[in-house]
C-alpha positions as CSV (number, residue, x, y, z in Angstrom):
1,X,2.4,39.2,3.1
2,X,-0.7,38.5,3.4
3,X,-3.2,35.3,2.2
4,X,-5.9,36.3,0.5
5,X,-9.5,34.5,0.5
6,X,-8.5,33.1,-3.1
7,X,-5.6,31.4,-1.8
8,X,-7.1,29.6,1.1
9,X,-10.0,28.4,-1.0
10,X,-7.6,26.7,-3.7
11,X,-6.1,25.2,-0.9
12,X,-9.3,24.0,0.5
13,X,-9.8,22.4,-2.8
14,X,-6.2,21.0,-3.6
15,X,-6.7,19.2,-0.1
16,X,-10.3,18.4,-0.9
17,X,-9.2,17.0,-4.3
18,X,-6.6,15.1,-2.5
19,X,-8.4,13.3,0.0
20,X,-11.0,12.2,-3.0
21,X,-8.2,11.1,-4.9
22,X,-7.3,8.9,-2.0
23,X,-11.1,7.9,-0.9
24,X,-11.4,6.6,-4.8
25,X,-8.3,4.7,-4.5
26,X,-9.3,3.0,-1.8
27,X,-13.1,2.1,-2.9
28,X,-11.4,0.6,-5.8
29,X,-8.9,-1.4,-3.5
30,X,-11.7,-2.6,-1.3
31,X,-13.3,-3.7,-4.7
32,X,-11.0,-5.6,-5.5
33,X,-10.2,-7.2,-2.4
34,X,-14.4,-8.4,-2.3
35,X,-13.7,-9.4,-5.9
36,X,-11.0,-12.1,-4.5
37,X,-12.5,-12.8,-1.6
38,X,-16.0,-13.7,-3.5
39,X,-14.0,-15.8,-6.1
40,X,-11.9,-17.5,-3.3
41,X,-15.3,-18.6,-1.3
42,X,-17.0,-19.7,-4.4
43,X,-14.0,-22.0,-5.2
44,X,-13.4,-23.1,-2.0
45,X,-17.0,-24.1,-1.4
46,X,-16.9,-25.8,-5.0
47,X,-13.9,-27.8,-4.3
48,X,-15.4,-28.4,-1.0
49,X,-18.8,-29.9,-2.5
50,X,-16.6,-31.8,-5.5
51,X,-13.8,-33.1,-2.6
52,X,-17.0,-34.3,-0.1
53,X,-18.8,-36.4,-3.1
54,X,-15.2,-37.5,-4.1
55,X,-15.0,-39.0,-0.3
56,X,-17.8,-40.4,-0.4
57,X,-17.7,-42.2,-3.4
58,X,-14.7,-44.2,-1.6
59,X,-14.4,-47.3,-1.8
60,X,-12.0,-48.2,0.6
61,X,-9.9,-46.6,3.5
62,X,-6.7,-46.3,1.3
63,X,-9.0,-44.7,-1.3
64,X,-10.3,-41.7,1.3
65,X,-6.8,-41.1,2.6
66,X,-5.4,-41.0,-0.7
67,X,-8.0,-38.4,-1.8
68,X,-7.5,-36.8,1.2
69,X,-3.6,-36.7,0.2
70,X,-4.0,-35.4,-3.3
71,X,-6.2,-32.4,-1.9
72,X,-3.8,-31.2,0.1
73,X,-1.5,-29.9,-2.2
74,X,-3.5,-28.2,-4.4
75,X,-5.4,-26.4,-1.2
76,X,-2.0,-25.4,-0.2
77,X,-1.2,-23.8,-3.4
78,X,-5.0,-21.8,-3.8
79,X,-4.1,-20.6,0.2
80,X,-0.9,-19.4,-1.0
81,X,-2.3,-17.8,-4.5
82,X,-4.6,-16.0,-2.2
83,X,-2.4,-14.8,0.4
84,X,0.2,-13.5,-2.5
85,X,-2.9,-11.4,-4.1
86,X,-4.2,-9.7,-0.6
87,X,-0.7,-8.5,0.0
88,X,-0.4,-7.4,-4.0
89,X,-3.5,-5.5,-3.2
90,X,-2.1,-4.0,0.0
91,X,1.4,-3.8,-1.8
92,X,-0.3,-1.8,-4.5
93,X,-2.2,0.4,-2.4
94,X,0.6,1.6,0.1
95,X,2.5,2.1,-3.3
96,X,-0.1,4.6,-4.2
97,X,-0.6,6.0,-1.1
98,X,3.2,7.0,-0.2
99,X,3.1,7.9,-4.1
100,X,0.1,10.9,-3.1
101,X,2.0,12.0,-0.3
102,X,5.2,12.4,-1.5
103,X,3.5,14.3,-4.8
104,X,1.8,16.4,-1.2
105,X,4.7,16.9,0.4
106,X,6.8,18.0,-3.0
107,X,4.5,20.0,-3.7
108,X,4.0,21.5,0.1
109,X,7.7,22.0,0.1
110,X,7.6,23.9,-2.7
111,X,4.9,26.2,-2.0
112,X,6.6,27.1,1.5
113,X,9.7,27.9,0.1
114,X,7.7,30.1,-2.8
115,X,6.0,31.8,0.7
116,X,9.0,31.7,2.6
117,X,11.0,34.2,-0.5
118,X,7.6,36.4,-1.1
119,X,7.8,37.0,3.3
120,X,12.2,37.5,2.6
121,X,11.7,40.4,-0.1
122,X,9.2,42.2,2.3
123,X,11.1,41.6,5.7
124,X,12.7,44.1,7.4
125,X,16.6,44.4,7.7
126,X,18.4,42.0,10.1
127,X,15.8,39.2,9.7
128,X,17.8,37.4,6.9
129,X,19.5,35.2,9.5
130,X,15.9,34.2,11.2
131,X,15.1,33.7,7.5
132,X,17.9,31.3,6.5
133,X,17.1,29.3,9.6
134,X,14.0,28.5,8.8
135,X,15.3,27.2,4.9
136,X,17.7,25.3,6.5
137,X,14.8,23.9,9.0
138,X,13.2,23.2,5.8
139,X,15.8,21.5,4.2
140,X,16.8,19.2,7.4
141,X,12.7,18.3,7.2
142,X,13.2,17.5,3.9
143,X,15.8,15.3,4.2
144,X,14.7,13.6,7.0
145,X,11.6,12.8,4.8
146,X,13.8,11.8,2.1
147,X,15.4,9.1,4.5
148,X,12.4,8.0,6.1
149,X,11.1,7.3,2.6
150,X,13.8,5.5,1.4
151,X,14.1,3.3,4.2
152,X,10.4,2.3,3.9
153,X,11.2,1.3,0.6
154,X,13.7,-0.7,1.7
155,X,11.7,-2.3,4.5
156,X,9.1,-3.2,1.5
157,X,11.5,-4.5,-0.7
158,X,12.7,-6.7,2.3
159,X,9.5,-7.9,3.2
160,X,8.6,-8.7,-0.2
161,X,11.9,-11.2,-0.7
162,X,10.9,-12.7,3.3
163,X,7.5,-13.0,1.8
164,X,8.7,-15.0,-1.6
165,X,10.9,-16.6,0.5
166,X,8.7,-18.2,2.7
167,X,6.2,-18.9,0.1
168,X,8.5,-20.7,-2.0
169,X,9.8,-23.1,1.0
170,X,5.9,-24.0,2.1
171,X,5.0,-25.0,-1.4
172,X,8.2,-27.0,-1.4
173,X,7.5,-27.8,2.4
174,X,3.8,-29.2,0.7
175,X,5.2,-31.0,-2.3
């Protein structure tokens, strides 16, 4: 069995295709992620300018620290906004990421065990049990993946209720 020059060039260009898939989806994250932190600059300067003239339009001491007082809150909530829409953005990125290589390694998978039955119909007697050691090398890799991927879900999921967690006792911390 033998590859032929065919074969290694659609490889060349699933793996190419691949790694542009990936080098989009991340342009398109870091797009976003200059969108919001644009956005979050240009407010915070605004409220910064509109807080400032607020302050010193005060007429008293009890006036500037009540200001003061009612800005916190609401700069609490923006910080929190913002920190909840970077880690969507990471969130959604890692989701798409471990999405593209689980699609690679499905489809890798596949095509070894496709390779390993053409190399089993033109192996020479007595090699079946070299053969089936390999498959079941392949299957233990496989289900160590399988595990491995599950329990990163899991760690997600875990750090995205610790996340909401902690997000809902500052703003109730703030209020």
């Amino acid at each position: 069995m033998y590859l032929t020059a065919d074969q290694f060039t659609a490889y060349g260009k699933t793996g190419a295709e691949t790694l542009f898939t990936l080098a989009k989806s991340n342009f398109a994250a870091y797009e976003k992620l200059a969108a919001l932190n644009f956005h979050t600059g240009k407010t915070a300067f605004e409220d910064g300018i509109g807080h400032l003239r607020a302050l010193l339009n005060a007429r008293d001491v009890q006036a500037f620290v009540g200001l003061n007082t009612a800005a916190a809150q609401p700069a609490i909530e923006k910080a929190i906004a913002y920190s909840r829409s970077v880690y969507e953005l990471a969130a959604g990125q890692q989701a798409e990421f471990t999405k593209l290589v689980e699609g690679q390694v499905r489809d890798g998978n596949k095509n070894f065990a496709a390779l390993l039955d053409k190399v089993a119909k033109d192996a020479p007697a007595g090699s079946d049990v070299a053969i089936a050691a390999v498959r079941s090398a392949l299957g233990a890799a496989t289900n160590a993946y399988d595990g491995f991927a599950k329990a990163t879900r899991q760690a997600t999921e875990i750090a995205e209720a610790n996340i909401a967690a902690a997000t809902a006792a500052v703003t109730k911390k703030a209020a």
